[in-house]
C-alpha positions in Angstrom: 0.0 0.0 0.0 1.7 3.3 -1.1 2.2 5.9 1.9 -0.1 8.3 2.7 0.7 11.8 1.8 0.5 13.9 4.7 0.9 17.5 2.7 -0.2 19.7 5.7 0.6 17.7 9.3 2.6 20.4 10.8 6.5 19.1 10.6 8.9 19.1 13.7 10.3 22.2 12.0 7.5 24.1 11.5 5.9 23.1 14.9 9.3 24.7 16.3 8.8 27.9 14.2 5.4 28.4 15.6 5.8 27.2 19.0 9.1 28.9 19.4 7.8 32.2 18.3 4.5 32.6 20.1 5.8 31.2 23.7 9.7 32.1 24.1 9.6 35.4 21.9 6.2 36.9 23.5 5.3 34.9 27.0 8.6 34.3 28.4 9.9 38.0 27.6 6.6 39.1 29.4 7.3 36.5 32.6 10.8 38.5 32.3 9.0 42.2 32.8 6.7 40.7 35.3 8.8 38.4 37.8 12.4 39.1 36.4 12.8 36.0 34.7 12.3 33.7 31.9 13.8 32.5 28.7 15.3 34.7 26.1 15.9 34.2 22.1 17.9 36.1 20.0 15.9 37.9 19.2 15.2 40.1 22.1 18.7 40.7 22.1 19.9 44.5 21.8 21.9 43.6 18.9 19.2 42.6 16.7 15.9 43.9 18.9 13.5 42.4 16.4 10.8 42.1 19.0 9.3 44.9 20.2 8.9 45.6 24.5 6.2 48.4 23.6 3.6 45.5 22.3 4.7 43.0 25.2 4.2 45.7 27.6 0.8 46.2 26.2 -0.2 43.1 28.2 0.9 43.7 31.1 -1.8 45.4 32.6 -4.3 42.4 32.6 -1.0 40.5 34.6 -1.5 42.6 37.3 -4.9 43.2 37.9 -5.1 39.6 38.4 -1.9 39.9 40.7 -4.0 42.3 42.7 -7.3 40.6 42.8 -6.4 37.1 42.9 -2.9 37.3 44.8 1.0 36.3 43.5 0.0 33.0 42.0 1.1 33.2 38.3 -1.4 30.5 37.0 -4.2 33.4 36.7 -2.3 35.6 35.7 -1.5 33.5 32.4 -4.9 33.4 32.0 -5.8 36.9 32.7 -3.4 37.9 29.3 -6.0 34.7 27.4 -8.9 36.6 28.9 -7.9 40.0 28.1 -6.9 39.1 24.7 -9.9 36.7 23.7 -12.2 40.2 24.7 -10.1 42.2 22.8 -10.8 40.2 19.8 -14.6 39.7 20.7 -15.0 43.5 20.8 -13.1 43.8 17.0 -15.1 40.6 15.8 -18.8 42.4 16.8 -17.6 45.9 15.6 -16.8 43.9 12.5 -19.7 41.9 11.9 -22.2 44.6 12.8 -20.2 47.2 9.9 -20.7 44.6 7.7 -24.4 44.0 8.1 -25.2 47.8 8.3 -22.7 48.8 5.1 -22.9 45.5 3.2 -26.2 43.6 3.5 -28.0 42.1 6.9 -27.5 38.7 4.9 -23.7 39.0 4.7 -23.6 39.8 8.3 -25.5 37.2 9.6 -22.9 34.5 7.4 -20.0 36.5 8.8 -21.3 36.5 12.5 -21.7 32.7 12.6 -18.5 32.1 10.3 -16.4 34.2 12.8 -18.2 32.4 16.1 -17.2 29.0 14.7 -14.2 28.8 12.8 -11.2 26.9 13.5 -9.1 29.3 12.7 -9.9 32.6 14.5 -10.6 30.3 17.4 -7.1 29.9 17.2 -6.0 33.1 16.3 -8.1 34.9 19.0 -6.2 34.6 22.2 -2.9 33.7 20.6 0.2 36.1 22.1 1.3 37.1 18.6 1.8 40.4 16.8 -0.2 38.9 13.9 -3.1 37.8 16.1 -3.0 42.2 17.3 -2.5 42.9 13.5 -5.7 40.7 12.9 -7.3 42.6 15.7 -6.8 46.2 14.0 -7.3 45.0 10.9 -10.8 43.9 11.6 -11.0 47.6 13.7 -9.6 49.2 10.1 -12.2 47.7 7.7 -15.1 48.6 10.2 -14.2 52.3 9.4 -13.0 51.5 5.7 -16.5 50.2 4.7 -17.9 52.9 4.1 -18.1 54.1 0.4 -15.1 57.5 0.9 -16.8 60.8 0.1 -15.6 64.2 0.9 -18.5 65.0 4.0 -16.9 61.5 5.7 -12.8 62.6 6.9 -14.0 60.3 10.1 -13.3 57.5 7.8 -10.3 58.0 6.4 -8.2 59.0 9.8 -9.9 56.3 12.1 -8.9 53.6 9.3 -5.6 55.0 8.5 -4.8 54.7 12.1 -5.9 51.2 12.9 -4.0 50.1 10.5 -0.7 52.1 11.6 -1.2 50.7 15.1 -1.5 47.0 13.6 1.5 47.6 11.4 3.4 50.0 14.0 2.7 47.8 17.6 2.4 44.7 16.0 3.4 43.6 12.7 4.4 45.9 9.5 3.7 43.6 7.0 0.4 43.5 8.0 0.1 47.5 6.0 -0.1 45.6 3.1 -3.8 45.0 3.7 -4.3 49.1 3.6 -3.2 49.2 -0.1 -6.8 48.9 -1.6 -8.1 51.2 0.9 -5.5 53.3 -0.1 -5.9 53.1 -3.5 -9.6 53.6 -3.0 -9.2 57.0 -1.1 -7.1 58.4 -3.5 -9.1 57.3 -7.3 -12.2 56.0 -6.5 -15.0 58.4 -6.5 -17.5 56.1 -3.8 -20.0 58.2 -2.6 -19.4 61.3 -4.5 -20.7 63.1 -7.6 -17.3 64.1 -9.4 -18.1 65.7 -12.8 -15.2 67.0 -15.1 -15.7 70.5 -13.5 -14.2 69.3 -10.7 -12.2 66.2 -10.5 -9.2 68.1 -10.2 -10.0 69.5 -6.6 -11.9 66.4 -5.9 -8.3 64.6 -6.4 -6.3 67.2 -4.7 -9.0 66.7 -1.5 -9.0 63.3 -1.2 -4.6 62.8 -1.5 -5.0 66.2 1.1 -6.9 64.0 3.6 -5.2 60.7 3.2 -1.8 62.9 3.4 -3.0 64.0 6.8 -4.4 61.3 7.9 -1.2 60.0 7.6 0.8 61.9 9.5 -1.4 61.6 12.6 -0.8 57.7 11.9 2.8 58.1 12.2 2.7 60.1 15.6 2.7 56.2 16.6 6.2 55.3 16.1 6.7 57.9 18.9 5.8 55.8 21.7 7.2 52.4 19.9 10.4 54.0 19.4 10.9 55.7 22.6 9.7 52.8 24.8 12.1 50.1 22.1 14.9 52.4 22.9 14.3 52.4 26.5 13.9 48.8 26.8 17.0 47.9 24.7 19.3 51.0 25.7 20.1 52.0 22.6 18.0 53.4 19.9 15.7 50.8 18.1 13.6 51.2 15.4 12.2 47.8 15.4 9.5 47.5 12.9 12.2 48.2 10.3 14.4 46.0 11.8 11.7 43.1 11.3 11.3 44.2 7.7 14.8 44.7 7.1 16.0 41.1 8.4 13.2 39.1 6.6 13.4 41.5 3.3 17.1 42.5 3.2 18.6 39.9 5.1 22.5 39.0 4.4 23.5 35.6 2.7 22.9 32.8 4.7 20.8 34.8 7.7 17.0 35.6 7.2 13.7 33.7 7.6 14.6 30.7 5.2 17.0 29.4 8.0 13.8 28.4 9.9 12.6 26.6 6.9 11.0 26.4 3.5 7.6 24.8 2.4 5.7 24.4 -1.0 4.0 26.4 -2.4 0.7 25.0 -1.3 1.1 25.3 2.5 -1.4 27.8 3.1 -4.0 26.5 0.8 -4.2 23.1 3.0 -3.7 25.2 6.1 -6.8 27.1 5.4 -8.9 24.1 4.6 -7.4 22.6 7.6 -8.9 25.6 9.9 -11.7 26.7 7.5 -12.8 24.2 5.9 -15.5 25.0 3.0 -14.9 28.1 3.7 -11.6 28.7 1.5 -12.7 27.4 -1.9 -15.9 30.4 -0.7 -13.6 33.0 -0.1 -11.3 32.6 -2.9 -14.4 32.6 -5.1 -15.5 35.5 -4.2 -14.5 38.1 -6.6 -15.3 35.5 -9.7 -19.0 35.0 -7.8 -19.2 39.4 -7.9 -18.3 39.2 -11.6 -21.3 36.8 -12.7 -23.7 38.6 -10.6 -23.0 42.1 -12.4 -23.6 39.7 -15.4 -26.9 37.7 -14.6 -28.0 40.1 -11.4 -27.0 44.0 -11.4 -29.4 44.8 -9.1 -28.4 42.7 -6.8 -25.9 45.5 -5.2 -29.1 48.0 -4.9 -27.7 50.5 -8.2 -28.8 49.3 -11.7 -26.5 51.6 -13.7 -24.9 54.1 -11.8 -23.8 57.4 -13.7 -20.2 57.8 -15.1 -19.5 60.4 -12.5 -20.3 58.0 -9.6 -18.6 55.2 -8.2 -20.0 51.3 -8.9 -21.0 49.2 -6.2 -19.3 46.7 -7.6 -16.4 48.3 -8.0 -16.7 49.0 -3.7 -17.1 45.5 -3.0 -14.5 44.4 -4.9 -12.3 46.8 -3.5 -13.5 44.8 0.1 -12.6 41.9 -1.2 -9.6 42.3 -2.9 -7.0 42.4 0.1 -7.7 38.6 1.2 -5.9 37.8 -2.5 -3.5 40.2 -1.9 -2.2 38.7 1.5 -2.7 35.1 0.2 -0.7 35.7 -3.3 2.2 37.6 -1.1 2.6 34.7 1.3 2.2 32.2 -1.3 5.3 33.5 -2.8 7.5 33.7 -0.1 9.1 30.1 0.7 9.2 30.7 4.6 5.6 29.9 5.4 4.0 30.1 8.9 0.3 29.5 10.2 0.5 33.0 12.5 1.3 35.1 9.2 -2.2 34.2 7.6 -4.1 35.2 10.8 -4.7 39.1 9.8 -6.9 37.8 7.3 -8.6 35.6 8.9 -11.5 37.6 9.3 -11.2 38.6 5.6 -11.4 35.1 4.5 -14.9 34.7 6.7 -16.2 38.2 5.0 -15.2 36.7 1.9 -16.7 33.9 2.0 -19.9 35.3 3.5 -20.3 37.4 0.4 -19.7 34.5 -2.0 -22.6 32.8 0.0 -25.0 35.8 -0.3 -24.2 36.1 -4.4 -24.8 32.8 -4.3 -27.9 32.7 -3.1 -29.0 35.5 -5.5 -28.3 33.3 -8.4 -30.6 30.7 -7.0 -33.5 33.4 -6.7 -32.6 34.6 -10.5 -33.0 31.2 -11.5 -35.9 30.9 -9.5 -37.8 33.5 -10.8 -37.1 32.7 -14.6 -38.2 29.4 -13.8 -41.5 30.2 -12.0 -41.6 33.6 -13.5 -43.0 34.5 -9.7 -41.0 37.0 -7.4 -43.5 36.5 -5.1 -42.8 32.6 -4.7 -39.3 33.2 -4.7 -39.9 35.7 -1.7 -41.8 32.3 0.2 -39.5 29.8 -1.1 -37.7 28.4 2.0 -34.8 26.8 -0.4 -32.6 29.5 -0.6 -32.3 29.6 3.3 -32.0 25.6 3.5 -28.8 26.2 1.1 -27.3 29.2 3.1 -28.0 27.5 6.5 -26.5 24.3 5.6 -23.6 25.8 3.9 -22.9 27.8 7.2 -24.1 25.0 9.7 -21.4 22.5 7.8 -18.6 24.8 8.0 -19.5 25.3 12.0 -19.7 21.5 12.4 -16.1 20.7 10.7 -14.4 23.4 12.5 -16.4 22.3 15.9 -14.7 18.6 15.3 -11.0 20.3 14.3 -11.4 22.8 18.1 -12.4 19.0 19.4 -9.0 17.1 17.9 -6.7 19.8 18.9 -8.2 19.8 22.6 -8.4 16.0 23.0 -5.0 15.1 21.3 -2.8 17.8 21.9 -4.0 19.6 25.3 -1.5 17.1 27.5 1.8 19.7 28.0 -1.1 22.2 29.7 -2.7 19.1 31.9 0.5 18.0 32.7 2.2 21.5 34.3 -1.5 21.6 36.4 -1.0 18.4 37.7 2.5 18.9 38.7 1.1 22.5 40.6 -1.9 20.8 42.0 -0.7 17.1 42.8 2.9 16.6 43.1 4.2 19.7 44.7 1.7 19.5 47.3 2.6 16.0 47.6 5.9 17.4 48.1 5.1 19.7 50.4 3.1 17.2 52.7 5.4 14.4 53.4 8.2 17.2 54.2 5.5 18.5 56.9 5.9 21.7 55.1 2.1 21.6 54.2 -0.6 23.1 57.0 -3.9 20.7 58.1 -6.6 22.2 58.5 -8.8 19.0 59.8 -11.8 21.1 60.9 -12.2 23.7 58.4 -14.6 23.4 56.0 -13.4 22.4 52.5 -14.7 25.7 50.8 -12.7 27.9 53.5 -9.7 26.1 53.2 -6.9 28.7 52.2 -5.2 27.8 48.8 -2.1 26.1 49.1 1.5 28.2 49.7 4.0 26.7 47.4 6.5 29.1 48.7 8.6 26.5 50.6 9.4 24.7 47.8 12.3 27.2 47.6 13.9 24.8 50.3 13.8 22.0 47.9 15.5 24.1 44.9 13.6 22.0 42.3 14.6 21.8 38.6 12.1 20.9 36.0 13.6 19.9 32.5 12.5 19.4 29.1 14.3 17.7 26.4 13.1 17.0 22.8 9.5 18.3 24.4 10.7 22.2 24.3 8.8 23.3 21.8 5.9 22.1 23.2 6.7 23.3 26.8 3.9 25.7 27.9 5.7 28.7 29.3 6.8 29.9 32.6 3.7 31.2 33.9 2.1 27.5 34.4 5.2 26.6 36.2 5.3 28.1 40.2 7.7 30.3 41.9 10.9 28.6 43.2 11.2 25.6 39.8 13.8 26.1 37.7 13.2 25.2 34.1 16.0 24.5 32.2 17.0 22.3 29.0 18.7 18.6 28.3 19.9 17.9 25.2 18.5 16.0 22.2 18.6 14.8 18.6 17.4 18.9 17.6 20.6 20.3 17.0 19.8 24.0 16.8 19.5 27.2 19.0 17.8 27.5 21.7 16.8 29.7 24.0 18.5 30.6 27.2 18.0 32.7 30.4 17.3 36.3 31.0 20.2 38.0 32.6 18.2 40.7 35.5 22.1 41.7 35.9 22.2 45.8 35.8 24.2 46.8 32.9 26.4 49.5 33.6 25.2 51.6 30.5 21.6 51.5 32.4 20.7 55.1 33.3 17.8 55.6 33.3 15.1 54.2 36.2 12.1 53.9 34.3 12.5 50.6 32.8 11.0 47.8 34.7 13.7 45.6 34.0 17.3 46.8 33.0 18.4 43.7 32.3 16.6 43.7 28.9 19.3 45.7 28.0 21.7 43.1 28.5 23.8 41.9 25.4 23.9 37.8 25.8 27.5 37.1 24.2 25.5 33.4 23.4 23.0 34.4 21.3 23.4 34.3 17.3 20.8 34.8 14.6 22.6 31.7 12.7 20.2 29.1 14.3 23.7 28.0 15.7 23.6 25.3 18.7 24.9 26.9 22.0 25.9 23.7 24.2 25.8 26.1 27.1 21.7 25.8 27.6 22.0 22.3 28.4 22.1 20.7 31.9 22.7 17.3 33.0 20.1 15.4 32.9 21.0 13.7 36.5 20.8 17.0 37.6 16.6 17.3 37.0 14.5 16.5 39.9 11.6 16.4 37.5 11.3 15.8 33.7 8.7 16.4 30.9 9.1 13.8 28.1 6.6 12.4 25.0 7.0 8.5 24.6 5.2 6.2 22.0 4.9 2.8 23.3 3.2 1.4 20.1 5.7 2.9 17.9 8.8 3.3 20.2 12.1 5.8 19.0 15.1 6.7 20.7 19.0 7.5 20.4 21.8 8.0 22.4 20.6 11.9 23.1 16.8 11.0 23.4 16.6 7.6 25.5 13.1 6.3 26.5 12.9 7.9 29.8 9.5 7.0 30.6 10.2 3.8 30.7 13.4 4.0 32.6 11.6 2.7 35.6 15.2 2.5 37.7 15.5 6.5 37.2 12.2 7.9 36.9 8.7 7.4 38.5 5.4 8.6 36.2 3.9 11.0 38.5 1.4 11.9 36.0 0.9 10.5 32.2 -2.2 11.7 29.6 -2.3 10.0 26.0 -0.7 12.7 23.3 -1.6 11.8 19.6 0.9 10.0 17.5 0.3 12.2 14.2 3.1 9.9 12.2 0.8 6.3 12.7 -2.6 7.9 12.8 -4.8 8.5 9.6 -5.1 12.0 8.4 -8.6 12.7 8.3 -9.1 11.3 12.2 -6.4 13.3 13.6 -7.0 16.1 12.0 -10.4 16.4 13.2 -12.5 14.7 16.3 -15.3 12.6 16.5 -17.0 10.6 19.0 -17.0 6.8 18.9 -14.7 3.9 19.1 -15.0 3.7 14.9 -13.3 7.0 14.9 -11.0 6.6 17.4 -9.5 3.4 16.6 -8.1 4.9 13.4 -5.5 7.0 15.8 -2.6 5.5 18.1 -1.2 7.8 20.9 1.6 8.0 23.0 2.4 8.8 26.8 3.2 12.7 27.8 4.1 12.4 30.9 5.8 14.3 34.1 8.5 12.0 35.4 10.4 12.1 38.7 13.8 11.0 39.4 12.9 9.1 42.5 16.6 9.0 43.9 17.5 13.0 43.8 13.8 14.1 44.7 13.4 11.1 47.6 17.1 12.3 49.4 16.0 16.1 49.2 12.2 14.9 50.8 14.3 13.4 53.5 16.3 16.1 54.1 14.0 19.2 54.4 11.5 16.6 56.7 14.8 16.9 58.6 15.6 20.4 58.7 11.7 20.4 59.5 11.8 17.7 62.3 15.1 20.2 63.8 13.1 23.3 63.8 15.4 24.7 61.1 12.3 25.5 58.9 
């Protein structure tokens, strides 16, 4: 039987590229500004300062109000920076949605509204920690201005779009001001909303490039406070959204993007299907679906004919729907290729799709009619709706199933940090006698649990061929080291913050000076740096992925987890085996042992090294038993 192709089952490469970026670039440099520590990359070094502190800063906020309501613990306030970022994108999505049915039609609305809620792919997107996920934010912000048709009594339009989509391009990613081009090209030719007559197309142009001009130059007041707090944060003056632009456009021989890896063409196409299902092939018919309604149905857009001194309808739309094929044809020609760089349009994609679906429908009416020769039957006819509401119920259930999968078989790292919080530290804690009874308080009032003595027990937690999926420093309490063992993956990874107080700091407004630190073992070459590793007889715990069914190890990535001389499970949840599972069952969920029988899994687990972490029990229940603790 020949092999099946798996053309869009995310690699080891590429799940490093995305797993890298979004936790040690964005979380661990925000653990860093909040608790003064945390991992570091390259780069957040000073001498390449390609992430910017001014956008990580933004999130700090939501860290501490749930410091201050909910006390030190960091688990909350992980979730705090999820909560505050899924509203975020809940207040852009409605904003969104409700432009849409006001400027566009109540139909294409409605589509959007339930494309948006369901989706795969924004449900991704929503709370992820990424400039592109802010970008996608601002865009959707952006467009709820931009859909209005520009005319000259409307400057509201033109500066409130202009400067979301500065502060998606500024604060988050600059590549994402590629999506402003039709608007931009729309201000400045397109006559929308206005009567233009020969008379006065001249000062009708030199208005509109006026106001776009100016709105403008408010939009780049932005860069003020990106610059000034980049500069502060790295000690030297940083301009970092050309510094993203300039390493991933101009990059030197043998440095740049395509050092992370390359994939086909294709990538994004199967991507999209993968998160939007039915969607895609919808969306990227959308402007063909606008051109055979102005042929079979001009009135479907209200204007029969408008005059040749006012804008087309058509022309508007198409305008709205051009920038999705913009984005997708750049990407498509780059050969570094992420997931996170398609998510500013991910809302685009839904509105395109939603407007496809309405035309649609329309062409069913025309038909309809012509048929029946009755508009008035076509206005009873419940077909139409049975076609848009299964197109749109479909697309909710596949994505449902694909939220399903990636909960069920990749949701162990999360479950296996909270168990090692909740279970084994306490554990740890108790038979120390480090951990308080309180026998006759009710369970409700019993205080939470103090893991502050584990500082006696100086814990280290490692990770070996798991660090890319390792879930950040937040989920992991105060007084546990983290730190890495080596494996098969041979390039760099990240290493520890330095909170060391550079002598070139002079300034006190900074949170944390030691962002200004130049780490002499960093390199933007993707160049191993042995120095990250630790001993692995040196971990009291360990976090490691093993695949009974299936087994595979080497000299650098032995079978730990069943190493039952070394290591105890303490806690173990099934983790899906994507190589020896069938493509369409792991990529999406169903119930049933039919289903499920198609998949194998593996063992994530949290292992203890019963020797080091039974001599250090025995020896603070010691110090204890003195009266030394």
């Amino acid at each position: 039987m020949a092999a099946q192709r798996r053309p869009w089952s995310p690699s080891f490469s590429l799940a490093f590229r995305i797993l890298m970026l979004a936790l040690y670039n964005f979380w661990e440099p925000l653990h860093f500004l909040d608790r003064g520590s945390g991992f570091q990359t390259w780069e957040t070094s000073p001498v390449y300062a390609i992430r910017s502190w001014a956008y990580i800063l933004l999130h700090l906020p939501p860290i501490r109000l749930a410091s201050t309501l909910l006390g030190g613990d960091k688990r909350p306030a992980f979730f705090a920076v999820r909560l505050f970022l899924s509203v975020f994108c809940v207040l852009a999505e409605a904003k969104f949605y409700k432009t849409v049915s006001d400027k566009i039609n109540e139909r294409v609305g409605r589509y959007l509204f339930f494309m948006l809620l369901f989706s795969a792919g924004m449900w991704n997107a929503s709370t992820a920690f990424l400039p592109s996920s802010f970008a996608m934010y601002m865009t959707m912000f952006a467009f709820s201005f931009a859909m209005d048709r520009p005319n000259h009594s409307n400057p509201r339009r033109t500066l409130l779009a202009t400067v979301f989509f500065a502060i998606g391009g500024i604060f988050g990613w600059p590549f994402a001001l590629a999506l402003a081009i039709p608007f931009v090209f729309e201000e400045l030719f397109v006559f929308g909303a206005d009567r233009v007559t020969p008379e006065v197309y001249h000062s009708w142009l030199l208005k509109r490039w006026t106001r776009l001009f100016s709105a403008g130059l408010c939009a780049l007041l932005l860069f003020i406070p990106v610059v000034g707090i980049d500069t502060l944060a790295y000690g030297r003056f940083s301009f970092v959204p050309w510094n993203i632009v300039k390493y991933n456009i101009f990059g030197e021989a043998g440095r740049g993007p395509e050092l992370y890896g390359t994939s086909p063409w294709n990538y994004y196409l199967f991507n999209l299907i993968l998160n939007f299902n039915i969607l895609v092939p919808l969306s990227l018919f959308a402007l063909p679906a606008l051109l055979i309604t102005y042929c079979i149905d001009t009135k479907r857009l209200g204007i029969v004919k408008p005059s040749e001194y006012e804008g087309s309808p058509f022309t508007t739309l198409a305008l709205r729907l051009v920038p999705f094929y913009l984005w997708f044809g750049i990407l498509t020609s780059q050969t570094h290729k992420e997931e996170r760089f398609m998510f500013p349009v991910y809302p685009l994609l839904c509105f395109n799709a939603a407007v496809t679906l309405y035309l649609m429908r329309g062409w069913q009416e025309v038909v309809f009619i012509k048929i029946t020769n009755s508009p008035y039957r076509a206005s009873q006819s419940s077909l139409f709706s049975c076609f848009t509401m299964s197109v749109v119920v479909a697309a909710s259930v596949i994505s449902v199933s694909r939220i399903l999968a990636l909960w069920h078989y990749y949701h162990a790292p999360m479950t296996a940090l909270w168990a090692f919080e909740t279970e084994e530290l306490p554990r740890l804690l108790n038979v120390s006698g480090l951990l308080p009874t309180y026998s006759s308080t009710p369970v409700d009032e019993t205080p939470r649990i103090d893991l502050s003595p584990l500082k006696y027990f100086e814990l280290r937690l490692c990770v070996g061929k798991e660090w890319h999926r390792f879930p950040g420093s937040y989920l992991v309490p105060d007084h546990v080291s983290v730190d890495f063992v080596k494996s098969d993956f041979d390039g760099l990874l990240p290493g520890h913050f330095n909170n060391f107080i550079p002598s070139n700091s002079t300034s006190s407004f900074w949170l944390r000076p030691g962002t200004r630190n130049v780490p002499d073992t960093q390199n933007d070459l993707n160049k191993e740096e042995p120095s990250r590793y630790v001993s692995v007889a040196s971990c009291d715990y360990l976090i490691d992925l093993d695949f009974p069914v299936h087994p595979a190890e080497s000299p650098l990535e032995p079978r730990y987890a069943v190493d039952s001389q070394t290591w105890d499970r303490v806690f173990c949840r099934p983790f899906i085996d994507a190589r020896h599972s069938r493509l369409l069952t792991r990529a999406f969920w169903a119930p049933g042992e039919v289903w499920q029988k198609e998949n194998e899994f593996g063992d994530y687990c949290l292992l203890k090294n019963r020797g080091r972490v039974t001599q250090k029990e025995i020896q603070v229940k010691s110090r204890v038993s003195q009266g030394e603790l």
